[in-house]
N, C-alpha and C positions, 0 to 999 in steps of 0.2 A: 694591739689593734684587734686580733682575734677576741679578746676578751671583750671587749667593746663591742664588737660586731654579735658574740653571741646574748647577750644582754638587751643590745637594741634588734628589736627581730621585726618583721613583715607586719606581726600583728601588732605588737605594739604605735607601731608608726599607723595604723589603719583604728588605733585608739587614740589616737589626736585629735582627730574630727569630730569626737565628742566635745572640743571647744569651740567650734562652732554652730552655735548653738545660742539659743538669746539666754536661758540661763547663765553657763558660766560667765557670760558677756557680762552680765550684770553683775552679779556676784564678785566677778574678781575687779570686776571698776571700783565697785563699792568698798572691795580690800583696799585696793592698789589709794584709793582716792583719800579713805580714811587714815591710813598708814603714813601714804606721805606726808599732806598735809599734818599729821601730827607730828612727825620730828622734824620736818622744820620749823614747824610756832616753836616746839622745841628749843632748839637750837639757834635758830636767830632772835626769838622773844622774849622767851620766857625763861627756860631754864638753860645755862649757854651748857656746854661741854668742860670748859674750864674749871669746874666746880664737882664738887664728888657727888652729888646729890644729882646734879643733869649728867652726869658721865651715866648713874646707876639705871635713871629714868632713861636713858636714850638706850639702855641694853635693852631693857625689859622692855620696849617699844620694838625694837628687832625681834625679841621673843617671841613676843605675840606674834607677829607678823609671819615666822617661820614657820611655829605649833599650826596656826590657822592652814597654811597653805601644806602645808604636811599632810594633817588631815582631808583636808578637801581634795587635794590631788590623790593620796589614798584611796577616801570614801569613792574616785571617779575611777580610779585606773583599773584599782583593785578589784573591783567588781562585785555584784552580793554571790556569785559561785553560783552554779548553772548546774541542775541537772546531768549527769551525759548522757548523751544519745543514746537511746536503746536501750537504757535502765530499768533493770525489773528485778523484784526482791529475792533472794537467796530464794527461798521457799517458795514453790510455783502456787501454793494454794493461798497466799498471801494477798494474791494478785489480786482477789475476790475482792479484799477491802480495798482499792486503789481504784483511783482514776485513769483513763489513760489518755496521753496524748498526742493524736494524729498528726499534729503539725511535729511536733517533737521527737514522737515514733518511739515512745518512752512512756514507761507508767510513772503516776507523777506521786513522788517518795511524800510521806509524810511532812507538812508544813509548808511546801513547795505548792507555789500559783504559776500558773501560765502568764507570761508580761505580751501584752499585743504591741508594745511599742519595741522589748528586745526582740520577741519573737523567737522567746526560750521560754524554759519551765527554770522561776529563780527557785533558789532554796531559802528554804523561812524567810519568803517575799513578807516585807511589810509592804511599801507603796512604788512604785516609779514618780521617784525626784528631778522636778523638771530645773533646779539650779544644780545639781553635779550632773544632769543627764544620763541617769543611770538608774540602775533599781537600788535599793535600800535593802539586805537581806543578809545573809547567816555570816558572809565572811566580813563584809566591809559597815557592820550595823553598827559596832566599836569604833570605829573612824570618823563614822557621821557623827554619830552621837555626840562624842570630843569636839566635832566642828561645832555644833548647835553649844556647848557648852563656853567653847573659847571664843569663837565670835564677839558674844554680848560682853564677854570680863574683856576680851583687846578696845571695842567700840566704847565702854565704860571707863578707860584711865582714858582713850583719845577724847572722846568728849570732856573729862576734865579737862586736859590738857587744851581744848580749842576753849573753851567759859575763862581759866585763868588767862589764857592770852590776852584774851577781847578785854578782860577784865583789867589787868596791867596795864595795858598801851591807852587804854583810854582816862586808867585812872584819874591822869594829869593833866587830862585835854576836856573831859566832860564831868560836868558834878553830878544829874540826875539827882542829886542829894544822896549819894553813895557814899559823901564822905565821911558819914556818920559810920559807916560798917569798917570796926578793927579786921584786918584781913594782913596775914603777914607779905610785906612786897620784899625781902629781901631776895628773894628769886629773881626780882624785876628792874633791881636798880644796879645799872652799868655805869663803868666808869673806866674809857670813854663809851658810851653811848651804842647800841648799836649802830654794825654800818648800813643795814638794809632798815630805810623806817618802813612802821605797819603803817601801811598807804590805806586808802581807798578798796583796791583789789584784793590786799589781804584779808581784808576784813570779809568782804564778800565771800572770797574764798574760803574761808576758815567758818562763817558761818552757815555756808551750804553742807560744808565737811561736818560740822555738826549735827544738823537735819539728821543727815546720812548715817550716823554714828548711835541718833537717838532712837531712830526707826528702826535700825539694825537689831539693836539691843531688845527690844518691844518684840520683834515679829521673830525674830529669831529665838529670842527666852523665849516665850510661849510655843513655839516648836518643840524645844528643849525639854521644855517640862511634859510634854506629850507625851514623849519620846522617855524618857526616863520612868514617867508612871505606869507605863504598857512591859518595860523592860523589867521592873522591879516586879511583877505577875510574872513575868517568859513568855509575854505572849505578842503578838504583831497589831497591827491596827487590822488587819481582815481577820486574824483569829478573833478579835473582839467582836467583830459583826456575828461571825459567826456564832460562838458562845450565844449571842446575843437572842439572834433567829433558833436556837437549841433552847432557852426558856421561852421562848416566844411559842415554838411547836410543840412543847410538854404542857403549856397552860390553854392551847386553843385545845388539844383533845383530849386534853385532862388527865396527864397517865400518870401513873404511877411510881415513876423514875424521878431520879436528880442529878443533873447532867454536871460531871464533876471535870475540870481543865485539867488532861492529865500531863501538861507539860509545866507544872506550877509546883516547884517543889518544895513550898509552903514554909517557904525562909527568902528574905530580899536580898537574903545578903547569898544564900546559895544561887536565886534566881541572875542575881547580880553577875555571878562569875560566871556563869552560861555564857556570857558576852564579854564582859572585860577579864583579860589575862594579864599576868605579866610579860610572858612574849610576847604578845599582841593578836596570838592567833586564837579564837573562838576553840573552844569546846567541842568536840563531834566532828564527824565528817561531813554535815548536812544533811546526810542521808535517813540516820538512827539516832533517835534521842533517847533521852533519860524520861523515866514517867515517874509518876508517885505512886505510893505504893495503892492496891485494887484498882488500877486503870490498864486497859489496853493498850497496846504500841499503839493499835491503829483505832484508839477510842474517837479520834479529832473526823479521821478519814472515815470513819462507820457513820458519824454524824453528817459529814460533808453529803456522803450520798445516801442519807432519810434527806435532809433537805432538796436535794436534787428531783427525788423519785415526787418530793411532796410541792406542789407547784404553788401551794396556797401560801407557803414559809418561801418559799425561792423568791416568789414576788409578790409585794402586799400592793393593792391596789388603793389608788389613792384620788381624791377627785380636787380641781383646781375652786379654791374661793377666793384666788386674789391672783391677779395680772402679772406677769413678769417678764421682763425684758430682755432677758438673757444674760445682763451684767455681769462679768465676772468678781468685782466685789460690789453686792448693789447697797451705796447710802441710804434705799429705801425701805431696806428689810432690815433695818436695825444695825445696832453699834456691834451685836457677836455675830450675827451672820455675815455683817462686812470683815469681821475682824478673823472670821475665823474659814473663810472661803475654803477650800480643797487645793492644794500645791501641787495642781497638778496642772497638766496640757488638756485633759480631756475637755469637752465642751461643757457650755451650757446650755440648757432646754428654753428655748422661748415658750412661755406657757400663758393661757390666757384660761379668763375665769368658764368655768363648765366644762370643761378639758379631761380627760381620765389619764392617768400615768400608772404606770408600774411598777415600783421601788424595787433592785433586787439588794442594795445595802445603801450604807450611810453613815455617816458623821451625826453629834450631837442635833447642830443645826443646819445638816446637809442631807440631800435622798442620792444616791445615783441608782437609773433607770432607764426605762423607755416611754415613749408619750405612744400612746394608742393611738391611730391614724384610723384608720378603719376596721373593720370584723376579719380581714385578711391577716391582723396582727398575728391571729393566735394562732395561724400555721407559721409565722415568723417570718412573712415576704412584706412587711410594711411597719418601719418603726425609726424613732428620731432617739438617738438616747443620748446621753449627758447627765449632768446633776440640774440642781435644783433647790432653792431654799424650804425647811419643812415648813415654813409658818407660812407660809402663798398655798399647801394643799391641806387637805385632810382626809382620814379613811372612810371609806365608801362604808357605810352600814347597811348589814345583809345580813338581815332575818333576827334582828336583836346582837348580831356577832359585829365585835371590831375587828376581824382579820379575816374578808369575804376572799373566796378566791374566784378568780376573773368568771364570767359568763361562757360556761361552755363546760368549765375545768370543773367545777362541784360535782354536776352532772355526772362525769366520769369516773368519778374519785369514787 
């Protein structure tokens, strides 16, 4: 009982409430929904249990099922490892290169972002995940990752498993002219008979379960592959923007530098195992990384604040040429902008055309920013922000330059 008690603690029990929550809500329906319904077409339809070949398929269906919820309740409990409080580097002259931060009371370590939704400093924050409810980050980036990968291969044997069923039960009842396709039914023929027949309901059922299984597969791959191409660099999806904004600020004033990723150890398969271990635990303590060789520990954090100090690269201004609605995945900006919306909670920008915005990062076919409300914006007491689709704006052009910086800021600069 002690041992029990010291295992389940105060906080754990106050990390429950993370499942309330419309993310996991959906996500584990979508398990819970797909899963079931697949061993039972299973089991009553299609391949019984009696037989070696439905005994092996009904394991590997509990598999999946288990790896999935492993992962996801890991990537949830586990958390991406937090800053602590008070944090500041060995070296007091270190401090120079770091951010600090106020709410946190903490200088914030190398690869570490502020989350306004935990309202911590994560460690090698990639984004806050609004289906585990939680940040994505150094400790639990190996756990997601496995989920975005097992997801689509569990929803891929259950969608077989729901197309055979439909397919078997109907073989005998409906031609469609099907009966031309050799298709082996020995899976299918019982003797006697199942006892439950595939009614009306089942069928319904099993081909909602499918929908569910296809979609899964679709938006969650394309996650996956996000996620695994950023990983195989070592770098997060905000180290990309940044990077990003570092060619961006060496090509607007032309210098003579080349801004090199010093956390890319210029191997995939070394970059690889930064993340995946055989213990299962990451690499590092969050706090200090590995660099390549002629970079700085704090080459990433010396760029972080040129961009900060340089207001023109912190935010590119942009001017609205087409109407938007706010829609979080809007039909009318295309098949990648709907497909590839931002997974996240933050809002979106209503924007109408002749509007000004201010991008401070983004996705391929995403901006996130602020909409200029008034001339008050630029002391920071008036501003709407969210994301936004790139193809509804475009850069303000100032003075022959594509990266003007706002009215007021040039001036100073």
């Amino acid at each position: 009982m002690s041992t029990l008690c010291s295992v389940i603690k105060f906080e754990n029990l106050q990390d429950l409430r993370r499942l309330c929550h419309w993310g996991p809500i959906i996500a584990l329906g979508v398990i819970a929904i797909c899963s079931t319904m697949a061993m039972i077409d299973s089991v009553l339809w299609y391949w019984p249990l009696h037989t070696t070949g439905g005994s092996v398929n009904f394991i590997m269906l509990i598999n999946w099922t288990v790896m999935i919820l492993y992962n996801y309740f890991n990537a949830m409990f586990a958390g991406p490892g937090f800053v602590p409080r008070g944090w500041k580097p060995e070296n007091p002259q270190d401090s120079m290169y770091l951010q600090y931060c106020k709410v946190c009371q903490a200088y914030k370590a190398p690869r570490s972002h502020h989350c306004r939704k935990c309202n911590r400093c994560v460690m090698k924050m990639d984004h806050h995940c609004p289906w585990i409810n939680n940040c994505c980050g150094h400790q639990n980036h190996a756990s997601f990752t496995l989920f975005l990968l097992l997801a689509p291969l569990g929803c891929t044997h259950a969608a077989f498993i729901f197309v055979m069923t439909m397919y078997t039960q109907l073989y005998n009842r409906l031609s469609f002219g099907w009966n031309t396709v050799k298709i082996d039914m020995s899976a299918a023929r019982r003797d006697p008979p199942p006892i439950v027949p595939f009614g009306l309901a089942a069928f319904a059922a099993t081909l909602f379960a499918l929908g569910l299984a296809l979609g899964t597969t679709i938006a969650v791959g394309m996650l996956f592959f996000i996620q695994i191409k950023i990983i195989l660099r070592n770098k997060t999806s905000i180290e990309s923007w940044i990077e990003e904004k570092a060619k961006d600020r060496i090509q607007y004033y032309q210098l003579d530098e080349v801004f090199v990723f010093p956390y890319d150890m210029g191997s995939k398969w070394k970059n690889l195992k930064q993340v995946f271990t055989w213990s299962g635990v990451p690499e590092g303590d969050g706090l200090e990384w590995p660099i390549r060789e002629g970079c700085h520990q704090y080459s990433l954090t010396i760029e972080q604040l040129k961009q900060k100090a340089d207001k023109r690269v912190r935010s590119v201004r942009y001017k609205v040429v087409e109407d938007y609605n706010g829609a979080c995945c809007p039909l009318n900006r295309g098949v990648r902008t709907f497909f590839t919306s931002p997974c996240t909670e933050e809002p979106r920008i209503q924007l109408q055309k002749g509007e000004l915005v201010l991008a401070t990062r983004g996705l391929r076919y995403w901006l996130y920013g602020d909409k200029i409300l008034d001339d008050s914006f630029i002391e920071g007491t008036s501003r709407i922000r969210g994301w936004f689709p790139r193809n509804c704006v475009e850069k303000c052009p100032c003075d022959g330059e594509s990266d003007p910086a706002p009215e007021g800021e040039k001036k100073n600069r």
